[in-house]
Each structure stands twice: as structure tokens, then as C-alpha cells.
C-alpha positions, 0 to 999 in steps of 0.5 A, spaced: 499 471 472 501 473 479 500 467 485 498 469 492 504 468 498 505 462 501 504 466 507 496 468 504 495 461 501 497 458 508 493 463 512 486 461 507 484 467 506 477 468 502 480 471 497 485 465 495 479 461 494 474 466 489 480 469 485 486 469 482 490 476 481 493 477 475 494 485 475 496 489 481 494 496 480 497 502 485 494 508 486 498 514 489 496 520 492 501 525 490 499 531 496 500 526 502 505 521 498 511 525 500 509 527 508 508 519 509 515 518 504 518 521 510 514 519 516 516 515 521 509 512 523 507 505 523 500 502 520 498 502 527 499 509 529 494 510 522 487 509 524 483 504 521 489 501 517 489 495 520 485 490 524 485 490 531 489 485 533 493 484 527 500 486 531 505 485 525 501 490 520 500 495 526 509 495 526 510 495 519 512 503 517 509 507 512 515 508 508 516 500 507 509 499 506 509 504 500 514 502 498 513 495 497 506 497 493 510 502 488 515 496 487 509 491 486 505 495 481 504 493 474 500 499 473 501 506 478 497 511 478 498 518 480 492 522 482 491 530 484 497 531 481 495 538 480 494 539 487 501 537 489 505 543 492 512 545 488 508 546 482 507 539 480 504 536 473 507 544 470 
């Protein structure tokens, strides 16, 4: 069973109060998930993936952030495989 951070739990999101998250689940998107491996953007540099005046999560790095959902995935999926160049899934 997975609890929330302290950090989520202290903040009192919503979610802390309707859910327990027992299960993590990762989808990754084998065409874009090696350009954004190597890319030096930041969340806030993507648009729509964060809030405005969220300045922590606008300065995280995109590697760092798929990184992290990788390693806390208890299950990873991996789609488009077929897509993916280098003649990935053969």
C-alpha cells in the first residue's frame, strides 16, 4: 500500500481526503520518450504541464521527472512500441 508524502499530506490536496493509492501505473510513449530522455527542457517550458504559479514544478527537468515515474511504477506500460523508430518491438 502506498502512502501519500508528507509533502502532499501537508499541502491538503483533495486527493489525500477520497483516496488511498494502492498501485502506481506508468505509461510511456515509446516515440517521444527518447527525445524527451535527452532533452533539456523544464516542465515549464512544456506547455500545459503545470499550473500557473506553480514555480517548483515549472524548474523540475523532464528527464528527472520521467525518471522518477519510471522508478515508481509498479506496472510500466509501453505503447506505440511499433511506432518507435530503429525498428523497435521486431
Amino acid at each position: 500500500s502506498f502512502h501519500f508524502p508528507a509533502q502532499i499530506l501537508q499541502m491538503g490536496h483533495p486527493a489525500t481526503k477520497i483516496a488511498e493509492l494502492q498501485r502506481t501505473v506508468t505509461l510511456v510513449d515509446a516515440c517521444t520518450f527518447g527525445t524527451d530522455w535527452m532533452s533539456w527542457d523544464t516542465a515549464g517550458d512544456r506547455e500545459s504541464w503545470t499550473q500557473e504559479g506553480d514555480d517548483f514544478s515549472a524548474v523540475r527537468n523532464v528527464p528527472e521527472l520521467l525518471a522518477e515515474q519510471v522508478e515508481a511504477a509498479d506496472l510500466l506500460l509501453v505503447n506505440k512500441i511499433d511506432m518507435a523508430g530503429g525498428g523497435g518491438g521486431k
